[in-house]
C-alpha positions, 0 to 999 in steps of 0.5 A: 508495509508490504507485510500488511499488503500481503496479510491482508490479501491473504486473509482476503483469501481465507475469508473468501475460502470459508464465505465471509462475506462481510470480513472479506469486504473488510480485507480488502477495502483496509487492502486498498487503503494500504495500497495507496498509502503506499503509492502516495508515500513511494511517490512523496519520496521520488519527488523528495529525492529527485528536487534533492537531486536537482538542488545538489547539481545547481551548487 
């Protein structure tokens, strides 16, 4: 997922070099969704991991 954090912020550049106003907003609004999908992901699996954590202890 990284991979397509990094494209998109790369292409936000280039479009930003050459002036492309309209696909610079596109880059980094589809950026930002990736961001957060992330987030909300990263912190799914902490959570997951950590009431996991907690249930092995009680047995």
């Amino acid at each position: 997922m990284w991979r397509w954090v990094i494209l998109f912020l790369v292409a936000t550049f280039v479009a930003g070099i050459f002036a492309f106003a309209g696909l610079v907003v596109a880059a980094i609004a589809v950026a930002k969704l990736v961001f957060y999908l992330f987030l909300i992901l990263f912190l799914i699996a902490l959570i997951y991991a950590l009431t996991r954590n907690l249930r092995s202890r009680k047995l």
